[in-house]
C-alpha positions as CSV (number, residue, x, y, z in Angstrom):
1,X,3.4,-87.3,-83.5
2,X,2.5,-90.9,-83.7
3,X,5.6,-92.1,-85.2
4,X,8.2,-89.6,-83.7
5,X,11.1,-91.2,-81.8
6,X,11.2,-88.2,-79.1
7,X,7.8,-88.2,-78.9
8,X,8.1,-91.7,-78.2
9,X,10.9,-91.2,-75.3
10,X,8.4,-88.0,-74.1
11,X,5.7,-90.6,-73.6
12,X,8.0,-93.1,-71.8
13,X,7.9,-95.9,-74.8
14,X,11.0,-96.1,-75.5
15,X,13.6,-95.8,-72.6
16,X,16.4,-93.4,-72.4
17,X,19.0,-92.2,-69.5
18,X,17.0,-88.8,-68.3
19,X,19.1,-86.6,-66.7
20,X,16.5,-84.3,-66.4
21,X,12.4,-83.7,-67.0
22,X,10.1,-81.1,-66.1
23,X,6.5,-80.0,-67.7
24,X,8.1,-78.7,-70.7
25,X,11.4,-80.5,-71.4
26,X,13.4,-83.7,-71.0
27,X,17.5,-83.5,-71.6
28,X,18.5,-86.9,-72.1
29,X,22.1,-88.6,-72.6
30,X,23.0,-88.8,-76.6
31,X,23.5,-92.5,-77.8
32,X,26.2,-91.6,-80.0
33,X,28.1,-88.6,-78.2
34,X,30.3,-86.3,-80.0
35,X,31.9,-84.7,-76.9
36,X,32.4,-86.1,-72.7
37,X,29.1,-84.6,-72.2
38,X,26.4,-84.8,-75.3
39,X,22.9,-84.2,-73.7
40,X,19.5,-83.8,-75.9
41,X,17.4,-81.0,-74.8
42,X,13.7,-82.4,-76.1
43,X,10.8,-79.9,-75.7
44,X,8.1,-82.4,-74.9
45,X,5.6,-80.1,-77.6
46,X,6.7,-81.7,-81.1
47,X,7.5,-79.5,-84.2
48,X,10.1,-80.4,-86.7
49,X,12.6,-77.4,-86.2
50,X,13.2,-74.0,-85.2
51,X,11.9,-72.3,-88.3
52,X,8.1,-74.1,-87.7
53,X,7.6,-73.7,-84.2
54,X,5.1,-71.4,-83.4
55,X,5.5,-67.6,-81.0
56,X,4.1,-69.5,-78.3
57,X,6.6,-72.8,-78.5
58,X,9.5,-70.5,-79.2
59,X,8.4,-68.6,-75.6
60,X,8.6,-72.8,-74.3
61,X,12.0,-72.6,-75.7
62,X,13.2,-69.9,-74.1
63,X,12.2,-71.1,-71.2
64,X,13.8,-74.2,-71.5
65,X,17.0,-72.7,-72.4
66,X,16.5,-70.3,-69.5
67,X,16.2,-73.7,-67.3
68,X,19.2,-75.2,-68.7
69,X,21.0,-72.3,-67.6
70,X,20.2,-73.1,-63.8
71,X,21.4,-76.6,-64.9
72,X,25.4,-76.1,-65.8
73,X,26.7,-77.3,-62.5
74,X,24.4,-80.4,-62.0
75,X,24.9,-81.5,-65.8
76,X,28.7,-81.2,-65.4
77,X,28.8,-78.3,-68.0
78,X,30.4,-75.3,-65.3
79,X,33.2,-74.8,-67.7
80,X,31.3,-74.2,-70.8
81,X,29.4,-76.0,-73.5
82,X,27.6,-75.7,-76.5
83,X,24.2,-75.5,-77.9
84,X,23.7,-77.0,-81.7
85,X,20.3,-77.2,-83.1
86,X,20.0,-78.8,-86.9
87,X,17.7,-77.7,-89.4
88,X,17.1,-79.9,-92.7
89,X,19.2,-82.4,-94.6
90,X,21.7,-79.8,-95.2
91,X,21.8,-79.1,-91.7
92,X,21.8,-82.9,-90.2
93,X,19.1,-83.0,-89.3
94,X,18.3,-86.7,-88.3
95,X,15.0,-86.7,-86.2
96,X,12.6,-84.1,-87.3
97,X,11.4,-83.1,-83.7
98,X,13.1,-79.9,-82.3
99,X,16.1,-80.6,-80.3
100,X,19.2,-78.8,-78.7
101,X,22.5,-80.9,-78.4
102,X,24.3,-79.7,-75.7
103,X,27.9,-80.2,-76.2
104,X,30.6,-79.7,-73.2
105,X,32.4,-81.3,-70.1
106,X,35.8,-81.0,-71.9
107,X,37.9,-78.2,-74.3
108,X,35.7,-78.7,-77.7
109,X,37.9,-77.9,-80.6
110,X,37.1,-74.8,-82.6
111,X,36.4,-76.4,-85.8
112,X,32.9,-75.4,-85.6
113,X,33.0,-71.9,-83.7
C-alpha cells in the first residue's frame, strides 16, 4: 500500500530500530511502549487485520509466530510475553496493516489476561 506507514518501514522509507528482518517479517522496537520490552511483529505482505488476510498469509503468519518463537532469548522475552493483535476502532486499532505487539521483559499486570 502506497500510503501504509509499515509498508513504508518494510520498504526502508521511513527508519525504525529493527531488531529483527527476514523474507517474511520485520519486529521492530514500538515508539510508544506499553511494557520494558514492546516489539512490532510486521509481516512485510500488507492486509489490514487478521480477519482479511487470506489462507495463504495466515500460513506467513504462522510462520512468523513460529519464528518468533526461536526468538525469546535474543529479544529478551525468556520469561514470558505477550502477543496483542487489534482489530478495528473498537479494538485500537491505529495502523491498518496486520501487526503483533509483543509485550514482555518484566511481570505485566493482569488487567488484560
Amino acid at each position: 500500500m502506497e500510503n501504509c506507514i509499515f509498508c513504508k518501514i518494510v520498504r526502508g522509507e521511513i527508519p525504525s530500530k529493527k531488531v529483527y528482518e527476514d523474507e517474511d517479517m520485520i519486529i521492530i522496537k514500538d515508539l510508544n511502549p506499553q511494557a520494558e520490552t514492546h516489539l512490532l511483529l510486521i509481516p512485510k505482505e500488507h492486509y489490514a487485520d487478521i480477519i482479511e488476510m487470506s489462507d495463504a498469509e495466515a500460513a506467513t503468519l504462522g510462520k512468523c509466530l513460529k519464528k518468533l518463537s526461536r526468538l525469546v532469548d535474543e529479544l529478551g522475552l525468556s520469561e514470558g510475553f505477550r502477543l496483542v493483535s487489534n482489530k478495528g476502532k473498537h479494538g485500537c486499532q491505529s495502523v491498518p496493516h496486520l501487526h503483533i505487539h509483543i509485550l514482555g521483559g518484566e511481570q505485566l499486570n493482569d488487567k488484560m489476561c
